[in-house]
C-alpha positions as CSV (number, residue, x, y, z in Angstrom):
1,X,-109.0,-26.4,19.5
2,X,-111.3,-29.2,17.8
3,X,-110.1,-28.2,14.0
4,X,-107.5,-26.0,12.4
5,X,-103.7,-25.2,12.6
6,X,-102.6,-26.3,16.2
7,X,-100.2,-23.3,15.4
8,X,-102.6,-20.5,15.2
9,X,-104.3,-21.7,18.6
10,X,-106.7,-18.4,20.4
11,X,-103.7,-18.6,22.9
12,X,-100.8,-18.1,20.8
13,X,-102.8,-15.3,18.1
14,X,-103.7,-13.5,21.2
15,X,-99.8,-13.0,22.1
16,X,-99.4,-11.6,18.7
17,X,-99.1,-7.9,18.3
18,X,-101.3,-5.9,15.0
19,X,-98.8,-7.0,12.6
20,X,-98.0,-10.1,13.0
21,X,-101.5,-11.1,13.3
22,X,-102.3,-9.3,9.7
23,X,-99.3,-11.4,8.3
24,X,-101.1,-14.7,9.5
25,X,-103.8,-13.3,8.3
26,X,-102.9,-12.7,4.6
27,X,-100.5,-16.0,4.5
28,X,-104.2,-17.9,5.6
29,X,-106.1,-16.2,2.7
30,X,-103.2,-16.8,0.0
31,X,-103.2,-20.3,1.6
32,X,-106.9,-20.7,1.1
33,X,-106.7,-19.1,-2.8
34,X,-104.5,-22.2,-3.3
35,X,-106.5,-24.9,-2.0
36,X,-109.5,-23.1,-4.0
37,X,-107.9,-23.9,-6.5
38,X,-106.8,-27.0,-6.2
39,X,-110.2,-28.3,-5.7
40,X,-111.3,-26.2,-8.6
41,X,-108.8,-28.3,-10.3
42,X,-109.6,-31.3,-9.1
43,X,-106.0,-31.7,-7.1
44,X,-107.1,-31.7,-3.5
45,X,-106.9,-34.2,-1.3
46,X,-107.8,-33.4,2.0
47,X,-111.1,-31.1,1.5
48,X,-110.8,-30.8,5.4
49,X,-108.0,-28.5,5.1
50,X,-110.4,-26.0,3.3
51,X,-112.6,-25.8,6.8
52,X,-109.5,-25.7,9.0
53,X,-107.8,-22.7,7.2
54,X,-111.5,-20.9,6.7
55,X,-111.7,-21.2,11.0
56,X,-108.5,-20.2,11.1
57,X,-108.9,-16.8,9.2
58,X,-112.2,-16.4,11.7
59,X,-109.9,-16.7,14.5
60,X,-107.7,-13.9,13.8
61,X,-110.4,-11.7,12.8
62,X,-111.9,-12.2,16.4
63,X,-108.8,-11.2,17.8
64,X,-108.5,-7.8,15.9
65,X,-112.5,-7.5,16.6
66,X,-111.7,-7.8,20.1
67,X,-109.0,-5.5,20.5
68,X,-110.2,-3.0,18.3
69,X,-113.6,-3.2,21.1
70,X,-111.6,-3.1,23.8
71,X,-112.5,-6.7,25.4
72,X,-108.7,-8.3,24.2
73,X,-105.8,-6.1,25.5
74,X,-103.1,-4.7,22.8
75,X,-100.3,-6.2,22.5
76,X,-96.7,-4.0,21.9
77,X,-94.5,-5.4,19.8
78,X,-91.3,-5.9,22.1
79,X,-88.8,-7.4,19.7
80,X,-89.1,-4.3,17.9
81,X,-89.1,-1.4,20.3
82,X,-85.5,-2.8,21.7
83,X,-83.6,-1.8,18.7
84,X,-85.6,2.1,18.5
85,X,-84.5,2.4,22.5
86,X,-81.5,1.5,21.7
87,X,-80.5,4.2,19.2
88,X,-82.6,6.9,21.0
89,X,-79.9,5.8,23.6
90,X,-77.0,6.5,21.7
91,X,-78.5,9.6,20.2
92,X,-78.6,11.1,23.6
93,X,-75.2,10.1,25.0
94,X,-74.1,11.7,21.3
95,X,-76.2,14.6,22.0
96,X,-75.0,15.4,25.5
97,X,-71.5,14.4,24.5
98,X,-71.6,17.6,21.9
99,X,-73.7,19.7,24.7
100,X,-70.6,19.2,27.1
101,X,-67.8,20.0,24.2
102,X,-70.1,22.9,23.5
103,X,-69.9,24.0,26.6
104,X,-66.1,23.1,27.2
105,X,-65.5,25.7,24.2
106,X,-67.7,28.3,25.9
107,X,-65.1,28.3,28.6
């Protein structure tokens, strides 16, 4: 990557799943309202910043362009999905826990 936030490299935005790419996203665009206005203002110092955080708003809009055409794959988010399995698990042991007192009873 030539210019931008080694960070927010194609590689690394393309292991992102939807919502942690839109959170980049909207931290880039409130990052670039700020250095707007700096220079607006007269306080900025490095005008290349401007450019690098402008490419890298680009970037993750190619990536959700790409996914959303099919060429990228999706990607799940799998810290999430542990905790859900997790309590579906303990929902069923509850639930077949109370189907074999239920039918303990019936007896």
């Amino acid at each position: 990557m030539a210019v931008g936030t080694k960070d927010l490299a194609i590689d690394q935005l393309a292991s992102f799943d939807r919502d942690k790419l839109l959170e980049e996203l909207r931290k880039a665009k409130e990052e670039l309202f700020n250095l707007r206005f700096q220079s607006a203002t007269g306080q900025l110092e490095n005008h290349g910043r401007l450019r690098a955080v402008k490419r890298d708003i680009a970037r993750i809009y190619t990536v959700l362009r790409e996914r959303d055409l099919g060429i990228r794959p999706e990607v799940e988010a799998v810290a999430e999905e542990a905790p859900k399995e997790k309590k579906a698990k303990k929902a069923s042991k509850k639930k077949e826990a109370a189907d074999e007192g239920a039918s303990e009873d019936a007896k």
